[in-house]
C-alpha positions as CSV (number, residue, x, y, z in Angstrom):
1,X,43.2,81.7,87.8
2,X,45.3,82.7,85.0
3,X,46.9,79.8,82.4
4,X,49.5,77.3,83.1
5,X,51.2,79.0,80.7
6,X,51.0,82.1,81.8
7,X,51.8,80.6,85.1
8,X,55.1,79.0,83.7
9,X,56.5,82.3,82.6
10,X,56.6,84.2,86.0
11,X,59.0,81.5,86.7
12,X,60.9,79.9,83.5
13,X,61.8,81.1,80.3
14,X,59.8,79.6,77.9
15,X,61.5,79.1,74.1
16,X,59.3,78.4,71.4
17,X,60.7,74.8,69.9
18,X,59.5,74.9,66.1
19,X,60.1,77.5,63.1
20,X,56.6,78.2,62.8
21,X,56.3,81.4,62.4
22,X,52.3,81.9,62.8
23,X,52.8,79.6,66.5
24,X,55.7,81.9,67.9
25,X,53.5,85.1,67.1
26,X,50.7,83.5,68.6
27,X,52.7,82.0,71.9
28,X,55.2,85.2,72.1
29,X,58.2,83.1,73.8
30,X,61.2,84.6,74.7
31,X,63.3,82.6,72.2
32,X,63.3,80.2,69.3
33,X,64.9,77.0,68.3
34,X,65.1,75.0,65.5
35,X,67.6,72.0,63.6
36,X,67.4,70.2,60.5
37,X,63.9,68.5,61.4
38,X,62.5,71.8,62.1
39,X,63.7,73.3,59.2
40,X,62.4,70.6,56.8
41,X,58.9,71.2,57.9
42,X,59.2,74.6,57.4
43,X,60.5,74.1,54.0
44,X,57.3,72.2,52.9
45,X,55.4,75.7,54.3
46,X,53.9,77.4,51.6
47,X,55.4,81.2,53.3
48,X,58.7,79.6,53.0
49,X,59.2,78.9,49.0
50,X,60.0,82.2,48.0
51,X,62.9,82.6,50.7
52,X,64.0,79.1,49.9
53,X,64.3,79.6,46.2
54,X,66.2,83.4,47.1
55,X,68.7,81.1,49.9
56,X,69.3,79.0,46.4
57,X,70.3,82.0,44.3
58,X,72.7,83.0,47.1
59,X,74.6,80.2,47.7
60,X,74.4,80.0,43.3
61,X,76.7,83.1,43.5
62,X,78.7,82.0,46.2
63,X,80.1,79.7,43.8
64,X,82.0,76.3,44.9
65,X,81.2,72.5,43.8
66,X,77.4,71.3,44.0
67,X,77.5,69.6,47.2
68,X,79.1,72.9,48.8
69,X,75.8,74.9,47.2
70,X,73.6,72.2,48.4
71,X,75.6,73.3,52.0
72,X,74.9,76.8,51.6
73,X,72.0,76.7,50.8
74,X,70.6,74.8,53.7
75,X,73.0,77.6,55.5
76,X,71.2,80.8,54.3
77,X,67.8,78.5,54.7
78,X,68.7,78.6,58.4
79,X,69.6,81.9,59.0
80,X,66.9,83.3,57.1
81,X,64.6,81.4,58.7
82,X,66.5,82.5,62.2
83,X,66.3,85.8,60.7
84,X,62.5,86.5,60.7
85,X,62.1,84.7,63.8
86,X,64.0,87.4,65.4
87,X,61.3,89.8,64.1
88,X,59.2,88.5,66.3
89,X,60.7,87.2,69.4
90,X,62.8,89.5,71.9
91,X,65.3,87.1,72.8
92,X,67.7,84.8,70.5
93,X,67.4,82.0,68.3
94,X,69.6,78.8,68.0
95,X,70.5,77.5,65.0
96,X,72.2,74.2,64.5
97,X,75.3,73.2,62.7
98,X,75.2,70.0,59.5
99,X,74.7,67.5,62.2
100,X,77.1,65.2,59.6
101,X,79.9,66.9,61.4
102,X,79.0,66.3,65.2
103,X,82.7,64.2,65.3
104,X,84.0,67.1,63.5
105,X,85.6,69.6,66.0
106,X,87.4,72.0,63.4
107,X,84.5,71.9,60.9
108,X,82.3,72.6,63.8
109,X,83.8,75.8,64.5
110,X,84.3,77.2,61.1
111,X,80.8,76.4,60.3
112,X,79.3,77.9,63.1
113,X,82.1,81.4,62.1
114,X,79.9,80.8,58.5
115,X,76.8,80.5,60.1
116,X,77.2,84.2,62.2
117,X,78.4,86.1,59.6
118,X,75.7,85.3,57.6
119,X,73.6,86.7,60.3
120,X,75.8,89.9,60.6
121,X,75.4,90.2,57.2
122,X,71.4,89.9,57.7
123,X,72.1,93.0,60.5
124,X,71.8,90.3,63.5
125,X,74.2,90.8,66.1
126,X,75.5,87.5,67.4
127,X,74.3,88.2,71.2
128,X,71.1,87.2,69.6
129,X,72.5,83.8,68.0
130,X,73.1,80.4,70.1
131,X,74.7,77.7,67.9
132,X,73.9,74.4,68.5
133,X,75.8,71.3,68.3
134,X,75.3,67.8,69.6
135,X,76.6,67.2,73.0
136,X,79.5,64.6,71.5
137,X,82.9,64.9,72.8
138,X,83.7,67.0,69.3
139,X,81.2,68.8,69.7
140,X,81.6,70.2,73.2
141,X,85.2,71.0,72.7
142,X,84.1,73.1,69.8
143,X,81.7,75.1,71.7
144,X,84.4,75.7,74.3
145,X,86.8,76.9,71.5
146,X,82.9,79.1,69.7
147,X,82.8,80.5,74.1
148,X,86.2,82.4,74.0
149,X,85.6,83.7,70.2
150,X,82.7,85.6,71.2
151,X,80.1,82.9,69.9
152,X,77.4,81.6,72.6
153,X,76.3,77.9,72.3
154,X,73.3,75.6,72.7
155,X,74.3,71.7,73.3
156,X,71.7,69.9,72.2
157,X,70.9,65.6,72.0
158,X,72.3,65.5,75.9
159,X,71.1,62.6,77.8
160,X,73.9,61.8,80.1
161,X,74.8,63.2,83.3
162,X,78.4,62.7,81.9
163,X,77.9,65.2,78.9
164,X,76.2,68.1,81.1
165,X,79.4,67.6,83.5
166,X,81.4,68.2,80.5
167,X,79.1,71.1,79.0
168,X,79.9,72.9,82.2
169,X,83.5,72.8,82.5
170,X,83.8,73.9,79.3
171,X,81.6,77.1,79.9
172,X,79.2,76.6,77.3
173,X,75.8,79.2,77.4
174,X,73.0,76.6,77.6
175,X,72.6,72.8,76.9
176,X,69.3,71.1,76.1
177,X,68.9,67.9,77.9
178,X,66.4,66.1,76.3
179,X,63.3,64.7,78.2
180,X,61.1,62.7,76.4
181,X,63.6,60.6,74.0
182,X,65.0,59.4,77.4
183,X,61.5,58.1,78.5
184,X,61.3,56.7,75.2
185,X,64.1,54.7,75.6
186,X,63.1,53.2,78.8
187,X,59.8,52.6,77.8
188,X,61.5,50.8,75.0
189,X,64.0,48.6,77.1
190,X,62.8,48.1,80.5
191,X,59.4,47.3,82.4
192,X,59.3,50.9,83.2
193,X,55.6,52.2,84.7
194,X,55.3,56.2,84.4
195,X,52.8,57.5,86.4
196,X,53.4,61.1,86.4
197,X,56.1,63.8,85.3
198,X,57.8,62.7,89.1
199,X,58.1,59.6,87.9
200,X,59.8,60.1,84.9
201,X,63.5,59.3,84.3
202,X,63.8,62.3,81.9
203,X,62.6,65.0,83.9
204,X,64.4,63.1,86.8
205,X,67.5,63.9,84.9
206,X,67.1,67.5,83.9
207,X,66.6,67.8,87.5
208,X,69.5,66.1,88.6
209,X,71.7,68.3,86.2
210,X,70.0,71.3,87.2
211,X,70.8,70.8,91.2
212,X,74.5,69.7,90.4
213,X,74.9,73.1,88.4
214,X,73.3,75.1,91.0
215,X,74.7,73.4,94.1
216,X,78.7,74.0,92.0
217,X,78.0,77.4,90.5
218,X,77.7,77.0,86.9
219,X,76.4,79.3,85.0
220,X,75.4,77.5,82.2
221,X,71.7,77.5,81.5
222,X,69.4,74.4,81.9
223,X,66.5,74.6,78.9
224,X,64.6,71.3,78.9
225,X,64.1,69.7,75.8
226,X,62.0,67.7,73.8
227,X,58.9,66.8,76.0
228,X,56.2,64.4,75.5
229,X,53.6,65.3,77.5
230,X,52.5,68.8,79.7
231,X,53.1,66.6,82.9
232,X,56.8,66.7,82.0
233,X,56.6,70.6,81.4
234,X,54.9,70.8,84.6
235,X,57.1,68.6,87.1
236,X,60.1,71.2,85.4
237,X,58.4,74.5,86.3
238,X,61.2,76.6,87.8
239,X,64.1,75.4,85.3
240,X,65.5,78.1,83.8
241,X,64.2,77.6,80.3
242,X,61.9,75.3,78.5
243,X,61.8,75.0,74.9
244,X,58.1,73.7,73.9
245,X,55.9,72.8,71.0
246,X,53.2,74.7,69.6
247,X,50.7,71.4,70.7
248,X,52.4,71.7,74.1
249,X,52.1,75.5,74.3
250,X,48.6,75.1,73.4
251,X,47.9,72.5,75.8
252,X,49.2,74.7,78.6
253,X,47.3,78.0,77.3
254,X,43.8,76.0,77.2
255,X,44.6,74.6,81.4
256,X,43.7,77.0,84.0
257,X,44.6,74.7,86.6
258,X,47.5,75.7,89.7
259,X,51.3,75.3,88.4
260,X,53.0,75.1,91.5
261,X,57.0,75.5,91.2
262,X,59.4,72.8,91.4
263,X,62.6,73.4,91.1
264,X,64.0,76.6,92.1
265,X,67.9,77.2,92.7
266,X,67.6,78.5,96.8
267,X,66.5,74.7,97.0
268,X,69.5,73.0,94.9
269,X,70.5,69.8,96.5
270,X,73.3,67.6,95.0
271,X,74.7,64.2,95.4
272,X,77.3,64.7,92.9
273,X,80.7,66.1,93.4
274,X,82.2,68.8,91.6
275,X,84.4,67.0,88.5
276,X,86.2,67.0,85.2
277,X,86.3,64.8,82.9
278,X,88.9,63.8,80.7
279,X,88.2,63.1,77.2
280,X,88.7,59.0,78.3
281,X,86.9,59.7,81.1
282,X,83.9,61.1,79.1
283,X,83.9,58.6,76.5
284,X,83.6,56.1,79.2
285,X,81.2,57.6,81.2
286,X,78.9,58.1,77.9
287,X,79.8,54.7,76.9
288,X,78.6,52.9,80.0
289,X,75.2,54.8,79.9
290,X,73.3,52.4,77.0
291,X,70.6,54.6,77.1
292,X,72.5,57.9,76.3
293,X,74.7,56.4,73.9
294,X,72.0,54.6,71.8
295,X,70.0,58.4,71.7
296,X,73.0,60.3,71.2
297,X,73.5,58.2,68.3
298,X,69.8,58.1,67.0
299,X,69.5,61.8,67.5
300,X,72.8,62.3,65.1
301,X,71.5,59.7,62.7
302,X,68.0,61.5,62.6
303,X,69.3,64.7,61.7
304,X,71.6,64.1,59.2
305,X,68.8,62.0,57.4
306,X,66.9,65.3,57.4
307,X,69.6,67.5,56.7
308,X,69.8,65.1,53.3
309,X,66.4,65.0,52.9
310,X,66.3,69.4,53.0
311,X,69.1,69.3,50.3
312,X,67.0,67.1,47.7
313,X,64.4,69.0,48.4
314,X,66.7,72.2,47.3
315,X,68.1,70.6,44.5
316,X,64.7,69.6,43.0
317,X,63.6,73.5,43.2
Protein backbone atom coordinates (compact mmCIF):
# COMPACT_ATOMS: atom_id res chain seq x y z
CA UNK A 1 0.00 0.00 0.00
CA UNK A 2 1.24 3.23 -1.08
CA UNK A 3 1.75 6.32 1.68
CA UNK A 4 -0.87 8.30 3.41
CA UNK A 5 0.47 10.88 1.68
CA UNK A 6 0.45 9.68 -1.47
CA UNK A 7 -2.90 8.54 -0.58
CA UNK A 8 -4.07 12.15 0.38
CA UNK A 9 -3.15 13.54 -3.06
CA UNK A 10 -5.43 11.41 -5.28
CA UNK A 11 -8.05 13.24 -3.40
CA UNK A 12 -6.94 16.84 -1.86
CA UNK A 13 -4.59 19.32 -2.87
CA UNK A 14 -1.92 19.32 -0.63
CA UNK A 15 -0.07 22.97 0.02
CA UNK A 16 3.14 22.92 1.52
CA UNK A 17 2.71 25.36 4.90
CA UNK A 18 6.34 26.64 5.57
CA UNK A 19 9.10 28.60 3.30
CA UNK A 20 11.49 25.90 3.46
CA UNK A 21 12.72 25.49 0.50
CA UNK A 22 14.77 22.11 0.94
CA UNK A 23 11.02 20.51 2.58
CA UNK A 24 8.81 21.73 -0.53
CA UNK A 25 11.45 20.16 -2.95
CA UNK A 26 11.44 17.11 -1.02
CA UNK A 27 7.33 16.93 -0.42
CA UNK A 28 6.53 18.46 -4.13
CA UNK A 29 3.09 20.07 -3.08
CA UNK A 30 1.06 21.76 -5.30
CA UNK A 31 1.35 25.16 -3.60
CA UNK A 32 3.04 27.09 -0.86
CA UNK A 33 2.17 29.38 2.02
CA UNK A 34 3.76 31.38 4.21
CA UNK A 35 3.12 34.88 6.75
CA UNK A 36 5.24 36.78 8.90
CA UNK A 37 6.09 33.66 11.28
CA UNK A 38 7.11 31.77 8.33
CA UNK A 39 9.14 34.27 6.98
CA UNK A 40 11.06 34.98 10.24
CA UNK A 41 12.29 31.45 10.36
CA UNK A 42 13.45 31.59 7.05
CA UNK A 43 15.25 34.73 7.68
CA UNK A 44 17.46 33.06 10.40
CA UNK A 45 18.24 30.33 7.32
CA UNK A 46 21.61 30.54 6.32
CA UNK A 47 20.40 30.29 2.17
CA UNK A 48 18.40 33.22 2.91
CA UNK A 49 21.12 36.16 3.97
CA UNK A 50 22.29 36.99 0.76
CA UNK A 51 18.59 37.60 -0.60
CA UNK A 52 17.74 39.36 2.62
CA UNK A 53 20.61 41.79 2.54
CA UNK A 54 19.77 42.28 -1.71
CA UNK A 55 15.59 42.93 -0.45
CA UNK A 56 17.52 45.66 1.87
CA UNK A 57 19.32 47.39 -0.94
CA UNK A 58 16.07 47.54 -2.91
CA UNK A 59 13.85 48.97 -0.64
CA UNK A 60 17.39 51.54 0.13
CA UNK A 61 16.72 52.87 -3.38
CA UNK A 62 13.17 52.97 -3.16
CA UNK A 63 13.73 55.70 -0.96
CA UNK A 64 10.97 57.03 1.71
CA UNK A 65 11.34 57.38 5.69
CA UNK A 66 13.08 54.42 7.70
CA UNK A 67 10.03 52.80 8.93
CA UNK A 68 8.68 52.81 5.12
CA UNK A 69 12.27 50.81 4.16
CA UNK A 70 11.87 48.67 7.11
CA UNK A 71 8.21 48.06 5.13
CA UNK A 72 9.73 47.34 2.02
CA UNK A 73 11.96 45.50 2.88
CA UNK A 74 10.03 42.89 4.64
CA UNK A 75 7.88 43.39 1.19
CA UNK A 76 10.68 42.32 -1.33
CA UNK A 77 11.67 39.61 1.58
CA UNK A 78 8.29 38.13 0.84
CA UNK A 79 8.14 38.10 -2.58
CA UNK A 80 11.49 36.94 -3.05
CA UNK A 81 11.06 34.36 -0.92
CA UNK A 82 7.52 33.65 -2.92
CA UNK A 83 9.57 33.96 -5.88
CA UNK A 84 11.83 30.95 -5.57
CA UNK A 85 9.14 28.97 -4.22
CA UNK A 86 7.45 29.19 -7.41
CA UNK A 87 10.67 27.55 -8.91
CA UNK A 88 9.79 24.72 -7.46
CA UNK A 89 6.12 24.25 -6.97
CA UNK A 90 3.53 24.08 -10.06
CA UNK A 91 0.85 25.89 -8.43
CA UNK A 92 0.70 29.41 -6.54
CA UNK A 93 1.95 30.84 -3.40
CA UNK A 94 0.24 33.06 -0.87
CA UNK A 95 1.78 35.78 0.63
CA UNK A 96 0.46 37.76 3.42
CA UNK A 97 -0.19 41.40 3.91
CA UNK A 98 1.65 43.64 7.40
CA UNK A 99 -0.83 41.85 9.57
CA UNK A 100 -0.65 45.60 11.60
CA UNK A 101 -3.23 46.56 9.03
CA UNK A 102 -5.83 43.65 9.35
CA UNK A 103 -8.53 46.80 10.45
CA UNK A 104 -7.16 48.59 7.64
CA UNK A 105 -9.46 48.05 4.48
CA UNK A 106 -7.78 50.75 2.11
CA UNK A 107 -4.21 49.99 3.26
CA UNK A 108 -5.10 46.41 2.64
CA UNK A 109 -5.75 46.81 -0.83
CA UNK A 110 -2.88 49.08 -1.86
CA UNK A 111 -0.51 46.83 -0.19
CA UNK A 112 -1.50 43.79 -1.64
CA UNK A 113 -1.42 46.22 -5.49
CA UNK A 114 2.44 46.69 -4.00
CA UNK A 115 2.86 43.32 -3.12
CA UNK A 116 1.90 41.93 -7.06
CA UNK A 117 3.76 44.28 -8.88
CA UNK A 118 6.64 43.43 -7.21
CA UNK A 119 5.98 39.97 -8.40
CA UNK A 120 5.33 41.19 -12.04
CA UNK A 121 8.33 42.83 -11.79
CA UNK A 122 10.10 39.45 -10.57
CA UNK A 123 8.27 37.95 -14.11
CA UNK A 124 5.36 36.18 -11.87
CA UNK A 125 2.10 36.51 -13.25
CA UNK A 126 -0.52 37.15 -10.51
CA UNK A 127 -2.61 33.86 -11.37
CA UNK A 128 0.19 32.39 -9.44
CA UNK A 129 -0.17 34.81 -6.35
CA UNK A 130 -3.02 34.38 -3.50
CA UNK A 131 -2.80 37.32 -0.91
CA UNK A 132 -3.70 36.67 2.37
CA UNK A 133 -5.33 38.67 4.87
CA UNK A 134 -6.96 37.94 8.20
CA UNK A 135 -10.49 36.97 8.03
CA UNK A 136 -11.56 40.49 10.01
CA UNK A 137 -14.41 42.35 8.78
CA UNK A 138 -11.62 44.82 7.03
CA UNK A 139 -10.00 42.42 5.84
CA UNK A 140 -12.69 40.52 3.98
CA UNK A 141 -14.18 43.59 2.41
CA UNK A 142 -10.73 44.23 1.03
CA UNK A 143 -10.38 40.92 -0.66
CA UNK A 144 -13.76 41.46 -2.16
CA UNK A 145 -12.61 44.85 -3.53
CA UNK A 146 -8.46 42.63 -4.53
CA UNK A 147 -11.59 39.71 -6.43
CA UNK A 148 -12.96 42.30 -8.98
CA UNK A 149 -9.25 43.89 -9.63
CA UNK A 150 -8.00 40.83 -10.95
CA UNK A 151 -6.13 39.83 -7.55
CA UNK A 152 -7.16 36.21 -5.94
CA UNK A 153 -7.14 35.93 -2.07
CA UNK A 154 -6.34 33.62 0.77
CA UNK A 155 -8.37 34.46 4.22
CA UNK A 156 -6.45 33.31 6.68
CA UNK A 157 -6.93 33.28 11.06
CA UNK A 158 -10.84 32.07 10.29
CA UNK A 159 -12.37 30.33 13.11
CA UNK A 160 -15.90 31.21 12.94
CA UNK A 161 -18.63 29.93 10.95
CA UNK A 162 -19.63 33.61 10.82
CA UNK A 163 -16.37 34.71 8.83
CA UNK A 164 -16.49 31.76 6.15
CA UNK A 165 -20.27 32.93 5.61
CA UNK A 166 -18.88 36.26 4.95
CA UNK A 167 -15.69 35.02 2.91
CA UNK A 168 -18.22 33.49 0.54
CA UNK A 169 -20.54 36.16 -0.19
CA UNK A 170 -17.87 38.17 -0.93
CA UNK A 171 -16.33 35.67 -3.62
CA UNK A 172 -13.03 35.45 -2.19
CA UNK A 173 -10.59 32.36 -3.88
CA UNK A 174 -9.88 30.32 -0.75
CA UNK A 175 -10.04 30.85 3.10
CA UNK A 176 -7.91 28.94 5.57
CA UNK A 177 -9.88 27.86 8.52
CA UNK A 178 -7.66 27.09 11.01
CA UNK A 179 -7.80 23.63 12.92
CA UNK A 180 -5.66 23.13 15.52
CA UNK A 181 -5.63 26.76 17.32
CA UNK A 182 -9.44 25.98 17.71
CA UNK A 183 -8.70 22.74 19.65
CA UNK A 184 -6.27 24.76 21.44
CA UNK A 185 -8.64 26.87 22.68
CA UNK A 186 -11.01 24.34 23.97
CA UNK A 187 -8.46 22.44 25.38
CA UNK A 188 -7.69 25.64 27.12
CA UNK A 189 -11.30 26.67 28.36
CA UNK A 190 -13.41 23.76 28.67
CA UNK A 191 -13.16 19.97 30.01
CA UNK A 192 -12.94 18.98 26.50
CA UNK A 193 -11.72 15.09 25.91
CA UNK A 194 -10.33 14.49 22.16
CA UNK A 195 -10.22 11.17 21.27
CA UNK A 196 -9.70 11.28 17.62
CA UNK A 197 -9.58 13.74 14.57
CA UNK A 198 -13.85 12.95 14.69
CA UNK A 199 -13.83 14.30 17.79
CA UNK A 200 -12.22 17.34 17.28
CA UNK A 201 -14.12 20.76 17.25
CA UNK A 202 -11.55 22.07 14.57
CA UNK A 203 -11.88 19.65 12.04
CA UNK A 204 -15.61 19.51 13.03
CA UNK A 205 -15.68 23.02 11.78
CA UNK A 206 -13.72 22.93 8.54
CA UNK A 207 -16.29 20.36 7.94
CA UNK A 208 -19.13 22.14 8.72
CA UNK A 209 -17.96 25.05 6.37
CA UNK A 210 -17.08 22.83 3.74
CA UNK A 211 -20.81 21.10 3.57
CA UNK A 212 -22.54 24.63 3.82
CA UNK A 213 -20.29 25.75 0.75
CA UNK A 214 -20.99 22.73 -1.18
CA UNK A 215 -24.63 22.19 -0.21
CA UNK A 216 -25.04 26.54 -1.46
CA UNK A 217 -22.65 26.50 -4.44
CA UNK A 218 -19.74 28.49 -3.51
CA UNK A 219 -16.95 28.28 -5.20
CA UNK A 220 -14.62 29.38 -2.81
CA UNK A 221 -11.98 26.82 -1.90
CA UNK A 222 -11.73 25.18 1.58
CA UNK A 223 -7.71 24.65 2.55
CA UNK A 224 -7.42 23.46 6.17
CA UNK A 225 -5.18 25.09 8.22
CA UNK A 226 -2.87 24.90 10.90
CA UNK A 227 -3.09 21.12 12.20
CA UNK A 228 -1.74 19.62 15.22
CA UNK A 229 -1.63 16.21 14.69
CA UNK A 230 -2.01 13.68 11.30
CA UNK A 231 -5.38 12.52 12.84
CA UNK A 232 -6.72 15.95 12.04
CA UNK A 233 -5.10 15.72 8.33
CA UNK A 234 -6.74 12.41 8.15
CA UNK A 235 -10.42 12.97 9.44
CA UNK A 236 -10.10 16.00 6.48
CA UNK A 237 -9.11 13.73 3.55
CA UNK A 238 -11.32 14.81 0.69
CA UNK A 239 -11.26 18.83 1.42
CA UNK A 240 -10.17 20.50 -1.31
CA UNK A 241 -6.78 21.60 -0.01
CA UNK A 242 -4.69 21.07 2.92
CA UNK A 243 -1.82 23.17 3.72
CA UNK A 244 0.68 21.03 6.00
CA UNK A 245 4.01 21.10 7.80
CA UNK A 246 7.10 19.58 6.75
CA UNK A 247 6.88 17.27 10.37
CA UNK A 248 3.21 16.57 9.30
CA UNK A 249 4.18 15.84 5.62
CA UNK A 250 6.73 13.60 6.95
CA UNK A 251 4.63 11.92 9.33
CA UNK A 252 2.18 11.06 6.55
CA UNK A 253 5.11 9.88 3.96
CA UNK A 254 6.61 7.41 6.69
CA UNK A 255 2.52 5.65 7.31
CA UNK A 256 1.60 3.21 4.87
CA UNK A 257 -1.57 2.64 6.61
CA UNK A 258 -5.37 2.93 4.58
CA UNK A 259 -6.53 6.79 4.15
CA UNK A 260 -10.03 6.31 3.52
CA UNK A 261 -11.94 9.67 2.28
CA UNK A 262 -14.09 11.73 4.32
CA UNK A 263 -15.45 14.34 2.95
CA UNK A 264 -16.36 14.53 -0.54
CA UNK A 265 -18.81 17.19 -2.16
CA UNK A 266 -21.60 14.40 -3.82
CA UNK A 267 -22.03 13.87 0.07
CA UNK A 268 -22.45 17.66 1.24
CA UNK A 269 -25.11 17.82 3.87
CA UNK A 270 -25.93 21.20 5.52
CA UNK A 271 -27.94 22.42 8.42
CA UNK A 272 -27.30 25.94 7.62
CA UNK A 273 -29.24 28.17 5.41
CA UNK A 274 -27.99 30.22 2.75
CA UNK A 275 -27.22 33.93 4.34
CA UNK A 276 -25.63 37.38 4.29
CA UNK A 277 -24.36 39.10 6.75
CA UNK A 278 -24.32 42.53 7.38
CA UNK A 279 -21.36 44.17 8.70
CA UNK A 280 -23.48 44.37 12.39
CA UNK A 281 -24.54 41.22 11.70
CA UNK A 282 -20.95 39.84 11.40
CA UNK A 283 -19.48 41.70 14.16
CA UNK A 284 -22.10 40.14 16.26
CA UNK A 285 -21.87 36.83 15.13
CA UNK A 286 -17.90 36.91 15.57
CA UNK A 287 -18.50 38.61 18.83
CA UNK A 288 -20.66 36.09 20.39
CA UNK A 289 -18.22 33.15 19.35
CA UNK A 290 -15.51 33.67 22.48
CA UNK A 291 -13.53 31.24 21.04
CA UNK A 292 -13.07 32.80 17.52
CA UNK A 293 -12.81 36.18 18.79
CA UNK A 294 -10.07 35.48 21.39
CA UNK A 295 -7.90 33.53 18.19
CA UNK A 296 -8.72 35.96 15.80
CA UNK A 297 -7.28 38.39 18.05
CA UNK A 298 -4.17 36.22 19.16
CA UNK A 299 -3.50 35.27 15.67
CA UNK A 300 -3.30 39.25 14.69
CA UNK A 301 -1.28 39.93 17.83
CA UNK A 302 1.20 37.00 16.88
CA UNK A 303 1.91 38.17 13.66
CA UNK A 304 2.47 41.57 14.05
CA UNK A 305 4.92 40.62 16.97
CA UNK A 306 6.75 38.81 14.22
CA UNK A 307 6.37 41.14 11.54
CA UNK A 308 8.36 43.58 14.19
CA UNK A 309 10.61 41.14 15.22
CA UNK A 310 11.66 40.45 10.96
CA UNK A 311 12.16 44.27 10.73
CA UNK A 312 14.86 44.46 13.66
CA UNK A 313 16.25 41.75 12.36
CA UNK A 314 16.58 43.84 8.89
CA UNK A 315 17.63 46.85 10.49
CA UNK A 316 20.46 45.15 12.47
CA UNK A 317 21.90 43.66 8.90
Amino acid sequence: MTDKLSQLKTMTDVVADTGDIEAIRRFTPMDATTNPSLLLKAAALPHYQDILLKAKERAHSDGGSSSEQLAACCDHFAVAVGTEILDIVPGRVSTEVDARLSFDREATIARAHRLIALYEEAGISRDRILIKTASTWEGISAARQLEKDGIQCNLTLLFGFAQAQACADAGVFLISPFVGRILDWYKANTDLVVSSGEDDPGVQSVRRIYDYYKQHEYATVVMGASFRNCGEIEALAGCDRLTISPALLEELANDHGDLPQKLSSDNANSEDAKSTLSEASFRLAVNEDAMATEKLAEGIRNFVADQRRLETLVSEL
